[in-house]
KETI-874659 format. One line per field, with one value per atom (N, C-alpha, C): atom name; x, y, z. Coordinates in steps of 0.1 Angstrom, whole numbers, padded with zeros to 4 digits. Atoms other than C-alpha are relative to their C-alpha. Layout:
<nodes>
vexgu <- CA,...
u <- X,...
v <- Y,...
w <- Z,...
</nodes>
This chain:
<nodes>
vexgu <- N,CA,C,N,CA,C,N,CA,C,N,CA,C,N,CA,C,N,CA,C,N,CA,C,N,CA,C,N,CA,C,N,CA,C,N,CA,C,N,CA,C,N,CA,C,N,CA,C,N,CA,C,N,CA,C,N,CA,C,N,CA,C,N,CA,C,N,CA,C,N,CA,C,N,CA,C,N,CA,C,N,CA,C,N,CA,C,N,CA,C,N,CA,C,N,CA,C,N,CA,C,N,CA,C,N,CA,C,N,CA,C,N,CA,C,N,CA,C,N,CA,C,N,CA,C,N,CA,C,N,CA,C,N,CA,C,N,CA,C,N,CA,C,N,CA,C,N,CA,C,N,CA,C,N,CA,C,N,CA,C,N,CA,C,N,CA,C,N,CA,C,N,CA,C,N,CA,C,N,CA,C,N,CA,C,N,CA,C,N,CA,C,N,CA,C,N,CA,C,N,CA,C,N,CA,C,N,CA,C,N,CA,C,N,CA,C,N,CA,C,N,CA,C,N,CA,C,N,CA,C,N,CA,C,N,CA,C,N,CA,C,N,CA,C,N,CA,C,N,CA,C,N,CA,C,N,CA,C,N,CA,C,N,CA,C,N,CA,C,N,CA,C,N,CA,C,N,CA,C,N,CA,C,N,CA,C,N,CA,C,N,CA,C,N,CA,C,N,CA,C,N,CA,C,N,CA,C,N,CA,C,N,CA,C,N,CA,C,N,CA,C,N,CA,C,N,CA,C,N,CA,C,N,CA,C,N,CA,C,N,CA,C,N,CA,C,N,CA,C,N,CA,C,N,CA,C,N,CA,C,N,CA,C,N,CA,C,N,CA,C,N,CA,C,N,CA,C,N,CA,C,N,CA,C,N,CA,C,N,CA,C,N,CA,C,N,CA,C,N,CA,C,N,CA,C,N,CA,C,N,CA,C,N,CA,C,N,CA,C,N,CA,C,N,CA,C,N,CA,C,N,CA,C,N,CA,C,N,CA,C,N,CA,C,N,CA,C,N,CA,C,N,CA,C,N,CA,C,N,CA,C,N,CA,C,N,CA,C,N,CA,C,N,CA,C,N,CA,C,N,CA,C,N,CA,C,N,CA,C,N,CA,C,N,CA,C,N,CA,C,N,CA,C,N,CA,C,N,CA,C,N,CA,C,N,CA,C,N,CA,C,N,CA,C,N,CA,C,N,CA,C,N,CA,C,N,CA,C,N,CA,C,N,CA,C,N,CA,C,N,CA,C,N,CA,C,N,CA,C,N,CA,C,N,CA,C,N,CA,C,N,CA,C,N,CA,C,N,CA,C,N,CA,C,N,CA,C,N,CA,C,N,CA,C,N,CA,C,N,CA,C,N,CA,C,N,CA,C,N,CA,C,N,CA,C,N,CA,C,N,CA,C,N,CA,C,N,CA,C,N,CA,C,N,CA,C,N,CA,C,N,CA,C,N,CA,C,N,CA,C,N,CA,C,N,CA,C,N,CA,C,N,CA,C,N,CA,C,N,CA,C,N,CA,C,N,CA,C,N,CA,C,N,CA,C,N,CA,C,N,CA,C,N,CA,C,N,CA,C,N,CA,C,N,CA,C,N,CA,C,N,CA,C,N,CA,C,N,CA,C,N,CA,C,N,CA,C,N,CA,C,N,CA,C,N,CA,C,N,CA,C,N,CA,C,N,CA,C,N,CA,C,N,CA,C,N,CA,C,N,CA,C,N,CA,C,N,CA,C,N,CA,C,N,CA,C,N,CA,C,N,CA,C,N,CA,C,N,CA,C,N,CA,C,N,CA,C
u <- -0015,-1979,0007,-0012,-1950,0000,-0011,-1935,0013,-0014,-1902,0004,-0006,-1884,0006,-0003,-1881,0012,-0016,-1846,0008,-0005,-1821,0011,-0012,-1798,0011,-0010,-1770,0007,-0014,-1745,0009,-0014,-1709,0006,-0012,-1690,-0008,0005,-1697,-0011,0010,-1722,0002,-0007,-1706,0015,-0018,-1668,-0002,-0005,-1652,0008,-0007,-1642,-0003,0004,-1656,0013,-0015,-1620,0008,-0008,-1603,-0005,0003,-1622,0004,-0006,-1613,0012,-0015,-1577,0003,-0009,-1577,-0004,0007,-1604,0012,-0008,-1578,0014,-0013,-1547,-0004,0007,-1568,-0003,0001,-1575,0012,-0014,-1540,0007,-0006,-1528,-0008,0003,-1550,0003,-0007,-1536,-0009,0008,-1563,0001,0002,-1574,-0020,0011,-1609,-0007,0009,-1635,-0011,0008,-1652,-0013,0014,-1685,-0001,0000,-1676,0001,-0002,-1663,-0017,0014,-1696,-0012,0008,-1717,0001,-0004,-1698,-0003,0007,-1710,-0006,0010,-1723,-0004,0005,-1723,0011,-0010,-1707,0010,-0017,-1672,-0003,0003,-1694,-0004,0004,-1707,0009,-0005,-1680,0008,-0005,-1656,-0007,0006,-1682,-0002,-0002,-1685,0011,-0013,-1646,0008,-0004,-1640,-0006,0008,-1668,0006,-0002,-1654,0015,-0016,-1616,-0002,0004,-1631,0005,-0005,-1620,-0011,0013,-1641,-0004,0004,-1657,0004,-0002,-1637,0003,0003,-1642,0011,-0015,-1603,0004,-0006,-1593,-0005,0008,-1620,-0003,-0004,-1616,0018,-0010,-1580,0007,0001,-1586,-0008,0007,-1612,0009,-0012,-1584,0010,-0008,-1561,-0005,0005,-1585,-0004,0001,-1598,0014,-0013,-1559,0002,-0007,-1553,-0010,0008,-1579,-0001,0003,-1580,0016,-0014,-1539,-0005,0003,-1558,-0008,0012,-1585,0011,-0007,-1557,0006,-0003,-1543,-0009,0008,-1571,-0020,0019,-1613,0002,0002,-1625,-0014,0011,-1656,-0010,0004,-1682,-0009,-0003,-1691,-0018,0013,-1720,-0004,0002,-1718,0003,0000,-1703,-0016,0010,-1726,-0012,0013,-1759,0002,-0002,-1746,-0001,0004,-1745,-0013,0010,-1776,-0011,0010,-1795,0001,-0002,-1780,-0005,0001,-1785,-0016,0013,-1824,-0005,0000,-1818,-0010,0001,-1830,0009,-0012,-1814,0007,-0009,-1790,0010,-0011,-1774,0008,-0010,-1747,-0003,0004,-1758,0011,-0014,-1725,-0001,-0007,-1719,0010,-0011,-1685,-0001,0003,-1674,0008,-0006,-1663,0012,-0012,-1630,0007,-0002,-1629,-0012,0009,-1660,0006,-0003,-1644,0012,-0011,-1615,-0008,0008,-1639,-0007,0010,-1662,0010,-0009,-1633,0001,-0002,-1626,-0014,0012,-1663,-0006,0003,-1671,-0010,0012,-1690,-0009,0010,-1709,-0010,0015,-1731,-0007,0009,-1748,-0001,0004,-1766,0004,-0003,-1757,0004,0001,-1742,-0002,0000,-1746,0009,-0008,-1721,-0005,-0001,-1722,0003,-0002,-1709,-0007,0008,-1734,-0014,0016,-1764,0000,0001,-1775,-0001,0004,-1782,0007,-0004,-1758,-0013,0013,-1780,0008,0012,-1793,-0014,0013,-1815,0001,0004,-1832,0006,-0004,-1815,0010,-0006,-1790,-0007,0007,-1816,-0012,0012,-1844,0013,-0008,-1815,0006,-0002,-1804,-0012,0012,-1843,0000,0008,-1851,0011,-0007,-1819,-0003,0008,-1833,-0011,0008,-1863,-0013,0010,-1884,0002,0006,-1903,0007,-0009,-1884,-0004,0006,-1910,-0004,0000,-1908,0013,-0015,-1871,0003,-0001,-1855,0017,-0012,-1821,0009,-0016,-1792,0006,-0011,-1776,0002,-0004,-1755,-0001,-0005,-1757,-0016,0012,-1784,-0005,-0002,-1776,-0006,0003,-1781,-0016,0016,-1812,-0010,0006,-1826,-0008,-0003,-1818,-0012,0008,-1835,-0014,0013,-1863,-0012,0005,-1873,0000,0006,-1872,-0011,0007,-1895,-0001,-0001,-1879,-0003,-0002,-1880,0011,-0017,-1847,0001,-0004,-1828,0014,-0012,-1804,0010,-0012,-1772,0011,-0009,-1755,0012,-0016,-1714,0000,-0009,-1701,-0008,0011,-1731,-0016,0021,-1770,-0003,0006,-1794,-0012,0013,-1828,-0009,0017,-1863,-0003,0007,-1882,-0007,0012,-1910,0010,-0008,-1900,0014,-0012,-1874,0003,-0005,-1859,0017,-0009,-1831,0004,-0010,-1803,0012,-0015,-1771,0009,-0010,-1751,-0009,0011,-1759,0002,-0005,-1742,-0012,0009,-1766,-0013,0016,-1789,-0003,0005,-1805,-0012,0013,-1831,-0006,0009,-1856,-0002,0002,-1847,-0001,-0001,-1843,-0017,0018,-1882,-0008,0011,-1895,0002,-0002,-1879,-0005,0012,-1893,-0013,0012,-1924,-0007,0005,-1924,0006,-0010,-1902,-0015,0013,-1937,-0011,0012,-1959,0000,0003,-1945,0002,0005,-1960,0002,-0002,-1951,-0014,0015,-1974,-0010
v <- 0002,0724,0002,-0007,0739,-0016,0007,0712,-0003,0000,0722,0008,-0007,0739,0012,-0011,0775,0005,-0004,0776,-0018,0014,0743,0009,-0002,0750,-0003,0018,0730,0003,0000,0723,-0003,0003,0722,-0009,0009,0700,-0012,0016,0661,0001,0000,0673,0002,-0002,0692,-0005,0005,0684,-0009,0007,0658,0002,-0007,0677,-0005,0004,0662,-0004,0004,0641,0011,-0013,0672,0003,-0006,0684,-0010,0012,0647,0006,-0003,0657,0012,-0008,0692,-0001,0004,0682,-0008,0009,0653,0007,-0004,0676,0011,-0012,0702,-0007,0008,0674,0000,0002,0664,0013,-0017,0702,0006,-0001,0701,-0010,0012,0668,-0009,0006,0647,-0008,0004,0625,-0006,-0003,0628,-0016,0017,0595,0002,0001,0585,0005,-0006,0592,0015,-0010,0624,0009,-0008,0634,-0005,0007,0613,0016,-0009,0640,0015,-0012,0670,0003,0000,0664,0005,-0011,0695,0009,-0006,0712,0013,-0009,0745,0005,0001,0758,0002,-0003,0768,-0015,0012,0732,-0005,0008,0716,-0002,0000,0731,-0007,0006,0723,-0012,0020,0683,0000,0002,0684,0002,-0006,0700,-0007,0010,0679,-0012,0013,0648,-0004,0002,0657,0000,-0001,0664,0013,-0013,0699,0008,-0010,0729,0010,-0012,0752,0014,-0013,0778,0011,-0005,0808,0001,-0003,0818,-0009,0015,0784,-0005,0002,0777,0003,-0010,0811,-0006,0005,0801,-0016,0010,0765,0002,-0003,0781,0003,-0007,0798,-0007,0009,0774,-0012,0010,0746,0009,-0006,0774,-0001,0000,0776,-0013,0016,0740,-0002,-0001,0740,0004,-0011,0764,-0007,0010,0745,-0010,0016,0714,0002,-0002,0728,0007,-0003,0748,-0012,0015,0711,-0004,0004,0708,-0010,0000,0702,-0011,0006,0671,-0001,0001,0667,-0014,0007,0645,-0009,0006,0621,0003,-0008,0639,0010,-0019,0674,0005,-0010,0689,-0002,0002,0671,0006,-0008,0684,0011,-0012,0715,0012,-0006,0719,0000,0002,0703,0010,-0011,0728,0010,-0014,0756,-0002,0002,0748,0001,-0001,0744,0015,-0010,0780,0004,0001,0774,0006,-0005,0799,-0007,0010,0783,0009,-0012,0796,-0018,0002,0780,0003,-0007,0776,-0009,0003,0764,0001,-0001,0759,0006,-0003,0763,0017,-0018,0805,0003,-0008,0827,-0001,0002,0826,-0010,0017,0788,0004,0000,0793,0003,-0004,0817,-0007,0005,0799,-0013,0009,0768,0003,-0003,0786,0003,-0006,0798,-0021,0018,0757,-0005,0011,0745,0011,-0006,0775,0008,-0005,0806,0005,-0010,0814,-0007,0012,0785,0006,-0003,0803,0014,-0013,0839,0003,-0004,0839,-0015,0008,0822,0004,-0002,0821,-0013,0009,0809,0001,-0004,0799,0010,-0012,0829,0010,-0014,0851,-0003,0001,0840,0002,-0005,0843,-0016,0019,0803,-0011,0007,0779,-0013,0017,0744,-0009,0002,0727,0009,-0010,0758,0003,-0006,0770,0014,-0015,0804,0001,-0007,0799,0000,-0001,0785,0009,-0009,0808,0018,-0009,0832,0003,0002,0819,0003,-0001,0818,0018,-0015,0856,0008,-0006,0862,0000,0000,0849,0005,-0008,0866,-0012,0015,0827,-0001,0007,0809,-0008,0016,0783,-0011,0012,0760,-0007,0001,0763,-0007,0006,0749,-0012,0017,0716,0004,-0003,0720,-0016,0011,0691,0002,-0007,0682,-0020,0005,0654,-0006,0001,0654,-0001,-0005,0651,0016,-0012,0685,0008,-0006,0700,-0003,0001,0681,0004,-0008,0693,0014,-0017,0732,-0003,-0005,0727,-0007,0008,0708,0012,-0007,0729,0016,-0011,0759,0000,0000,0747,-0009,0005,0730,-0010,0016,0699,-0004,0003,0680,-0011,0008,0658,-0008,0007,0635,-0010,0006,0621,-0007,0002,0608,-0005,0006,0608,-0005,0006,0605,-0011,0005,0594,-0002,-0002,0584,0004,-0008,0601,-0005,0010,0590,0010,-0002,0591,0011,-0010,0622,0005,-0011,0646,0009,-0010,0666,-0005,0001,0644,-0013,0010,0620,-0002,0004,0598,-0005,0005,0593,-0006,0005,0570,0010,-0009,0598,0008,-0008,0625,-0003,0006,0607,-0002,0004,0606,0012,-0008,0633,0011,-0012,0651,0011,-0009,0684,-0004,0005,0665,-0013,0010,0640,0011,-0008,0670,0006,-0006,0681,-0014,0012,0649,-0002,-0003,0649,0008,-0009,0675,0002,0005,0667,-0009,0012,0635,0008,-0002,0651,0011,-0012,0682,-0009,0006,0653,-0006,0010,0639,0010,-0010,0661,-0010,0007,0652,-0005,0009,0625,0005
w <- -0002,-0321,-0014,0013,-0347,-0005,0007,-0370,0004,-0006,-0362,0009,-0015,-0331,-0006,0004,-0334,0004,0003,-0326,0008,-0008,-0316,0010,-0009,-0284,0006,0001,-0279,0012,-0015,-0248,-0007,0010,-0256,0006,-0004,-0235,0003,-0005,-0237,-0014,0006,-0264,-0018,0009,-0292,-0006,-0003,-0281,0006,-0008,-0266,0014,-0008,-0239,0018,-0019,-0202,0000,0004,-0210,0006,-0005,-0206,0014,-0012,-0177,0012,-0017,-0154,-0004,-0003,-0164,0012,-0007,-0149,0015,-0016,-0121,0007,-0008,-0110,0004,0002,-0116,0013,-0011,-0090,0010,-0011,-0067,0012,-0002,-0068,0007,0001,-0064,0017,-0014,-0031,0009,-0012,-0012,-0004,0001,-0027,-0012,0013,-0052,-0004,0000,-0067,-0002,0003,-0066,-0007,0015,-0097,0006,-0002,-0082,0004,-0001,-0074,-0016,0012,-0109,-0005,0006,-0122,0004,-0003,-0102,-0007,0003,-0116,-0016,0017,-0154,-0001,0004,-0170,0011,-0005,-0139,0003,0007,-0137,0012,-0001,-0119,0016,-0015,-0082,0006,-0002,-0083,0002,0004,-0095,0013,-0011,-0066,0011,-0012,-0038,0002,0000,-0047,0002,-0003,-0051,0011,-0013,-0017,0010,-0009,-0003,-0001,0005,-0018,0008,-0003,-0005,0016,-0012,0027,0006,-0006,0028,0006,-0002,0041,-0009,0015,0015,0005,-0002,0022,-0011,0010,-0002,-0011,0003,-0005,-0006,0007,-0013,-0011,0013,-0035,-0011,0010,-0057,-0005,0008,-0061,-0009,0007,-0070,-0016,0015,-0098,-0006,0012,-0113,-0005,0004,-0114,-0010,0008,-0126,-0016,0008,-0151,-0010,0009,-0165,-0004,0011,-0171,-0009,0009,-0187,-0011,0009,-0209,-0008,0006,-0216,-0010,0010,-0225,-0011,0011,-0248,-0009,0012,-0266,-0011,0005,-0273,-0010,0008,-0293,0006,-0004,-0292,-0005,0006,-0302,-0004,0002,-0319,0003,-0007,-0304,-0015,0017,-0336,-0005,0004,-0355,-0002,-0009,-0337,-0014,0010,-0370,-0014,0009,-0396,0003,-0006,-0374,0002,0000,-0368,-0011,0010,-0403,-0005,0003,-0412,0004,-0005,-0387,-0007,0008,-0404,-0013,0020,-0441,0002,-0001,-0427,0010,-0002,-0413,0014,-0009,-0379,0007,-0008,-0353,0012,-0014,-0327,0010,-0016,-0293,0009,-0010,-0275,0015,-0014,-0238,0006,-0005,-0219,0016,-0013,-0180,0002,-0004,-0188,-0001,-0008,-0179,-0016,0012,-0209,-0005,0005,-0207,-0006,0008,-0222,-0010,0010,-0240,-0017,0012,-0264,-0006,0010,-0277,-0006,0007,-0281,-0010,0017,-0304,-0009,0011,-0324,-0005,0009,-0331,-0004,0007,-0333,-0013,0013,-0354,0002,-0004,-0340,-0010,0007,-0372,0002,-0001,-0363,0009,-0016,-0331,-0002,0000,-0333,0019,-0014,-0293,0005,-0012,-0264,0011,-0014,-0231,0012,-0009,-0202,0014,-0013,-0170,0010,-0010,-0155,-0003,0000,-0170,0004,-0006,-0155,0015,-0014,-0119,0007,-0005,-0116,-0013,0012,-0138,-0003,-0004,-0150,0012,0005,-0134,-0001,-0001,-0128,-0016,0015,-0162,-0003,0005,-0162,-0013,0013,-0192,-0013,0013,-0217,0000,-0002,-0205,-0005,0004,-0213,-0014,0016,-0247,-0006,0011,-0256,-0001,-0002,-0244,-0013,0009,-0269,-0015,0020,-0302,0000,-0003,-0291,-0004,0007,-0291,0013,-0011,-0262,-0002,-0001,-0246,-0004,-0004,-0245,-0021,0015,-0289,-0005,0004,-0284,0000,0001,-0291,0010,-0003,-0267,-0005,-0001,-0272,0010,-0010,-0242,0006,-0003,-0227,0012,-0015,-0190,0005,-0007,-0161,0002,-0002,-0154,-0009,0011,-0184,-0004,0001,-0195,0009,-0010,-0160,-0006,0002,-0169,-0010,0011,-0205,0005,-0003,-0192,0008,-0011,-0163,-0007,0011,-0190,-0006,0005,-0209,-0016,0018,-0240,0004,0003,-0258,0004,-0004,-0250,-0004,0005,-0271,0010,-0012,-0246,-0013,0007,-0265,0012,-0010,-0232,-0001,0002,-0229,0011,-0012,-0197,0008,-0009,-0177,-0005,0003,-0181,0005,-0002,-0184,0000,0001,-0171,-0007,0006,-0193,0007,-0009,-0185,-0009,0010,-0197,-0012,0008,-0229,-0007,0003,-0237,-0010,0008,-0261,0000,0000,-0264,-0012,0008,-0287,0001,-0004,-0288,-0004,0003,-0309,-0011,0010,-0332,-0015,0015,-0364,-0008,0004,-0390,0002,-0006,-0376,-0009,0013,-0403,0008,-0007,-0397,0001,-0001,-0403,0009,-0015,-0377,0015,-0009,-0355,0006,-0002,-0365,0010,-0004,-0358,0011,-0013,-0321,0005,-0007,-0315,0004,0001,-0324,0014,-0008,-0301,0016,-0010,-0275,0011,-0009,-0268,0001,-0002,-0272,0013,-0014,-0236,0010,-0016,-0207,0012,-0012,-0175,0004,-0004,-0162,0011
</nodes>
């Protein structure tokens, strides 16, 4: 077993940013904008999952029918407020820059693996700071957003490293799913929602304080737990 994780992979919303926040605003404002109003357990479900999901809980929740037309112009719409409120400003999730640097300074490569779709992605990296990440990958460029493994098995094939050599960061059930069922390690920092115990994985209250060397040593413990 490595020492340290041959590249860290991080999720951005709820993880890096403070941004789920943003996303109940435009979800409820997209509820609202359909005759509805969204219930907490439905937004609860929608954490980290990406914009095909998100619709079909919120349409199931309002009690609409998943119809495709309706559905595509709700994405666009929730896409734009969106993209409104993130111009308002990112917030950083308390730690996210300090570790971000620290991985870097220990010259570890890093990819951005995102649910959310490109056209939010890129203005977010311009605020969190794309020299940090030799690649991203978004939800709209894969064939399966998380919880399926297709964006980090996508990030890995990009730095040209085995998944199962990675430490990902991630917030959500969703998320930790995706990197799990890839093959990484997985560091859980949970915002909006818990996140239950599982193989490959470790828990954190926040990433404040988190040096590389706390990052190695997670890792360490994180490949030491195989599913039972």
């Amino acid at each position: 077993m490595a020492d340290a994780p041959a590249a860290v992979l991080w999720d951005m919303d709820g993880t890096l940013v403070d941004s789920e926040k943003l996303w109940t605003v435009s979800i409820a404002d997209t509820a609202r904008r359909l005759g509805g109003a969204v219930s907490a357990p439905a937004r609860a479900a929608m954490v980290g999952g990406d914009m095909a999901a998100t619709l079909d809980i919120l349409f199931d929740d309002l009690g609409l029918p998943r119809d495709p037309e309706r559905q595509a112009e709700a994405a666009s719409w929730m896409t734009e407020r969106t993209g409104e409120l993130f111009a308002e400003g990112l917030e950083w999730r308390p730690g996210a820059l300090e570790a971000l640097r620290a991985v870097a300074a220990a010259g570890w490569p890093m990819a951005l693996v995102t649910n959310t779709q490109r056209e939010l992605t890129e203005p977010a990296l311009d605020a969190i700071g794309r020299e940090f990440f030799r690649v991203s990958v978004c939800g709209d460029e894969v064939a399966r957003g998380k919880p399926a493994p297709d964006p980090y098995l996508r990030a890995a094939e990009l730095l040209g490293v085995d998944p199962a050599s990675c430490l990902a960061v991630e917030d959500s059930v969703t998320g930790a799913q995706a990197a799990q069922d890839a093959g990484a390690a997985v560091l859980v920092v949970p915002c909006e929602v818990a996140v239950p115990v599982g193989p490959r994985r470790v828990q954190r209250a926040a990433l404040s304080g988190l040096t590389a060397d706390d990052l190695a040593a997670i890792y360490r413990v994180a490949v030491a737990r195989p599913a039972a």
